[in-house]
C-alpha positions in Angstrom: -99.7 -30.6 -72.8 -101.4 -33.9 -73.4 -104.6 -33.3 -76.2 -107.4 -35.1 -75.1 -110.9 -34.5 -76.6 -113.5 -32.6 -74.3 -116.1 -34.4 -72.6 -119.3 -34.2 -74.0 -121.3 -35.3 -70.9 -119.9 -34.0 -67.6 -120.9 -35.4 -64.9 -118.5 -33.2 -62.5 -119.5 -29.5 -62.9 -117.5 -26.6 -61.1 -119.6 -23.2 -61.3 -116.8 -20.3 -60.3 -117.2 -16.8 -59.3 -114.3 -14.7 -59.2 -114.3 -11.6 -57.6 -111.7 -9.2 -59.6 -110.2 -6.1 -59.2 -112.2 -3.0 -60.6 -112.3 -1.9 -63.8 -110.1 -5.5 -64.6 -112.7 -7.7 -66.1 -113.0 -7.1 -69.6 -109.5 -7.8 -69.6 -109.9 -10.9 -68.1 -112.7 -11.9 -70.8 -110.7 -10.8 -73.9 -107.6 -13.0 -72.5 -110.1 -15.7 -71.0 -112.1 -15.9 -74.5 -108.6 -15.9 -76.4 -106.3 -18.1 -74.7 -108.6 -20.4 -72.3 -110.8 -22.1 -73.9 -109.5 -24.6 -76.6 -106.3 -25.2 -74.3 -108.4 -26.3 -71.5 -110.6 -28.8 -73.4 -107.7 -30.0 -75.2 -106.4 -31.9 -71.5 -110.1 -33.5 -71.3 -112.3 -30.7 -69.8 -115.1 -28.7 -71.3 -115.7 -24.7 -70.6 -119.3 -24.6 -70.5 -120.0 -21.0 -70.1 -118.6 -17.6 -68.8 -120.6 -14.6 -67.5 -120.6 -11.2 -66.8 -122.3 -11.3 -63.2 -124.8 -7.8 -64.1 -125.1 -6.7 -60.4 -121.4 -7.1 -59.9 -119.4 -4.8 -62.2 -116.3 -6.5 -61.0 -117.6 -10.5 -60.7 -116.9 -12.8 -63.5 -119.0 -16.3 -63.5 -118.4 -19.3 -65.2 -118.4 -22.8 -65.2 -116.5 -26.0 -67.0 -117.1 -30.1 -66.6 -115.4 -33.0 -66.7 -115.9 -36.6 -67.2 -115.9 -37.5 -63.6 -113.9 -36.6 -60.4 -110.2 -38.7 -61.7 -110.7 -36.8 -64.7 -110.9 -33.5 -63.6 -108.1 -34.5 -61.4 -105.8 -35.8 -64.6 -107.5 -32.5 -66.4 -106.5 -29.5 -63.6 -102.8 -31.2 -63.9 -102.1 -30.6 -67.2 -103.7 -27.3 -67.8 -102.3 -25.7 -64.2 -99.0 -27.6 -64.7 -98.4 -27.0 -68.8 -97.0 -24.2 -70.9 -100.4 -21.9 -71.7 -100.9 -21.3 -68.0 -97.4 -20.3 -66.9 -97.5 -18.0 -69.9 -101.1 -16.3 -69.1 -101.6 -17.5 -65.9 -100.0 -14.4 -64.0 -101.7 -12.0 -66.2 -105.5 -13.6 -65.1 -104.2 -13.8 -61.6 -103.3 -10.2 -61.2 -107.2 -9.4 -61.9 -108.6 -11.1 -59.5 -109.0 -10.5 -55.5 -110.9 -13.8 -55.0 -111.4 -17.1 -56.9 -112.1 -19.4 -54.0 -115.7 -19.2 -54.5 -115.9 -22.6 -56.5 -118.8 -24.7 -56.0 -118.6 -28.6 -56.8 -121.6 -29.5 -58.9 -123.1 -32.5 -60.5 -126.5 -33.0 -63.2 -129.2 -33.6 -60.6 -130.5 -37.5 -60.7 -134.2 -36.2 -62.3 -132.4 -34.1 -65.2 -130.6 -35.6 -68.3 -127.7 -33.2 -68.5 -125.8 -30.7 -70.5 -125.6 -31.6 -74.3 -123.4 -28.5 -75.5 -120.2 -29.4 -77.3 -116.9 -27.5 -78.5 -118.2 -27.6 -82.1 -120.8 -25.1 -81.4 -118.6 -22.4 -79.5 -118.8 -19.4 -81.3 -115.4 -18.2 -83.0 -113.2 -15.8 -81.2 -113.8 -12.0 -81.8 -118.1 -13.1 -81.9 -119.7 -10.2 -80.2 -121.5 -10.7 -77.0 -125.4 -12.4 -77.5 -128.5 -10.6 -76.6 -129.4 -13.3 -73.8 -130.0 -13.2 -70.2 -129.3 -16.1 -68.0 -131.0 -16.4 -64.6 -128.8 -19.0 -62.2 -130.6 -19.4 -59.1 -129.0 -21.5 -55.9 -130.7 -23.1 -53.1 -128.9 -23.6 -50.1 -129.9 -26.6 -47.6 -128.6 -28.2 -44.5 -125.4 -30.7 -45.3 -126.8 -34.0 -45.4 -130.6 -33.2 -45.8 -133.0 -34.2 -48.6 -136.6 -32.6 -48.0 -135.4 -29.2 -49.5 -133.0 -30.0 -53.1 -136.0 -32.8 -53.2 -138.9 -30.3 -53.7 -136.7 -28.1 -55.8 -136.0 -30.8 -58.6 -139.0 -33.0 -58.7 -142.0 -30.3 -57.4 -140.7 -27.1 -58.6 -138.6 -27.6 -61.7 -141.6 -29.5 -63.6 -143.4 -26.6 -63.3 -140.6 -24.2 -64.2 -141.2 -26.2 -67.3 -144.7 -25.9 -67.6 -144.6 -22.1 -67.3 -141.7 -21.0 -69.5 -138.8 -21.9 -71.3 -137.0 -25.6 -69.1 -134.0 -24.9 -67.4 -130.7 -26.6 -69.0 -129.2 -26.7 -66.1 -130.1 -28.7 -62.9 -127.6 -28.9 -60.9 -127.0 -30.6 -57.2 -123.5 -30.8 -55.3 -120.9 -33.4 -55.7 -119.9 -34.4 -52.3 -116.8 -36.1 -53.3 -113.5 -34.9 -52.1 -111.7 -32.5 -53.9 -109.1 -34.0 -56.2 -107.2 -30.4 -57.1 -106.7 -29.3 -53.8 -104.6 -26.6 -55.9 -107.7 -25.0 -56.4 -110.3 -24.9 -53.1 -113.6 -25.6 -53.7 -117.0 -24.5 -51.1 -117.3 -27.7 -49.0 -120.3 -28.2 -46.6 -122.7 -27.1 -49.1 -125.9 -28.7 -50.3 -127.0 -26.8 -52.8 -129.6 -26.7 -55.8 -128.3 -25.0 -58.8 -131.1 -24.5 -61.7 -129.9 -22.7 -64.7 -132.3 -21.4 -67.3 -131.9 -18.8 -70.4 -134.1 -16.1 -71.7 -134.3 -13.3 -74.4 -134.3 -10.9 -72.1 -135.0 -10.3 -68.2 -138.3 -9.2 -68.8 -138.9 -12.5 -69.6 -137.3 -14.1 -67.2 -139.7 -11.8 -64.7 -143.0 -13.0 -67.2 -141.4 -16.5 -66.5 -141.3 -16.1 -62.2 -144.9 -14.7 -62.2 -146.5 -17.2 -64.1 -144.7 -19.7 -62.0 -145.6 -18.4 -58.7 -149.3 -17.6 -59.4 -150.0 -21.2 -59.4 -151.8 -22.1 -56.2 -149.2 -25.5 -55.9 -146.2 -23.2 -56.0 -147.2 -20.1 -54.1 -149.4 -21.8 -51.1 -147.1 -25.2 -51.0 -143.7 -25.3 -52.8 -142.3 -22.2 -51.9 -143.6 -22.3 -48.4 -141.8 -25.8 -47.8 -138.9 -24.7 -50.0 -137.9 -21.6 -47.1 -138.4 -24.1 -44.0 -136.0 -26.1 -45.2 -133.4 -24.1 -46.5 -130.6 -22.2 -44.3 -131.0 -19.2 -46.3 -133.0 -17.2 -49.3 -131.8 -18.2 -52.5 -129.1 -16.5 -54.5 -130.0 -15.6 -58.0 -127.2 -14.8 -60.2 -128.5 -12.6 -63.3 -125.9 -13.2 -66.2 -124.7 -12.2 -69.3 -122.5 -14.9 -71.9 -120.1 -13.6 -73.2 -119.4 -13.5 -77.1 -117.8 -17.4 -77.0 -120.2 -18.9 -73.9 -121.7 -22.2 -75.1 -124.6 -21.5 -72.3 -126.7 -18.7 -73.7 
């Protein structure tokens, strides 16, 4: 496999779910956390964070970048074609039912973007933080504006002003997938904002404040579900022991 250091500022962000089979995804962590990490970076790619999905018992979540759409491209073919994945690769497959829900993601134009890097990955065997991460997705009509508009430059300001700023906004890429290997959602126009808490109580402190303001209960929100196709999809995680996102 060719070593290539990770990007340190994706611009091309895939957030996966996986849907395994039960009682298999601890197993995929511990193999995950031990063997797919530091192989994947070294063809060019970072892994940003993984997650147990805490309404899912059998959903995995995580999410890696690259330096743009050719690099992922160059990335996927070394890791997918080289000797770590034919050795492990079976082993992850056999836990899983689904892994086709992939969403193609970009930093949204407003937000600066992810500054995590390898260095900072905790060491293998680090136990699990005491974190909560809230991922929330909007949903909007291919081709529209109006909707991931309001999200980023209306509503996210004063997710700021009310608690702690996301680290992650997050719209989709619309490019064409380079890895057709590996499918990704197409169609989608979606608003991804990432944001990470000590706990879910404060994550609930956080959405209260947020809402009580008059400009986000009686005009945001309100304009927020006529545009969207459907309610948004909030994702209530857990890193695991080596997630850089915590």
């Amino acid at each position: 496999m060719t070593r290539t250091a990770p990007t340190d500022h994706p611009s091309v962000i895939e957030l996966r779910q996986y849907t395994l089979r039960p009682g298999r995804r601890e197993e995929l962590i511990e193999l995950f956390d031990r063997e797919f990490i530091e192989t994947q970076e070294e063809t060019g790619m970072i892994v940003l964070g993984q997650f147990r999905d805490l309404d899912d018992p059998d959903r995995f979540v995580w999410l890696r970048g690259f330096a743009d759409m050719e690099a992922r491209r160059e990335a996927l073919s070394g890791f997918y074609g080289g000797p770590v994945w034919a050795a492990h690769g079976p082993q992850a497959n056999d836990t899983m039912v689904d892994s086709d829900n992939v969403l193609l993601l970009k930093p949204a134009p407003s937000w600066s973007g992810l500054t995590m890097t390898p260095a900072d990955r905790p060491r293998p065997g680090t136990p699990a933080p005491d974190r909560f991460v809230a991922a929330t997705l909007w949903h909007f009509p291919q081709g529209t504006h109006d909707g991931p508009d309001l999200i980023r430059n209306a509503l996210v300001p004063l997710l700021r002003e009310t608690g702690p700023a996301p680290f992650a906004v997050l719209t989709t890429e619309p490019s064409p997938n380079t890895f057709p290997r590996l499918p990704v959602r197409t169609d989608e126009n979606v608003v991804a904002v990432l944001t990470s808490y000590p706990d879910e109580t404060a994550h609930h402190r956080h959405l209260a404040a947020a809402t009580a303001l008059p400009a986000v209960r009686d005009e945001i929100l309100p304009a927020v579900e006529r545009a969207q196709t459907t309610g948004p999809q909030v994702l209530r995680l857990a890193p695991t022991g080596r997630s850089l996102m915590r």
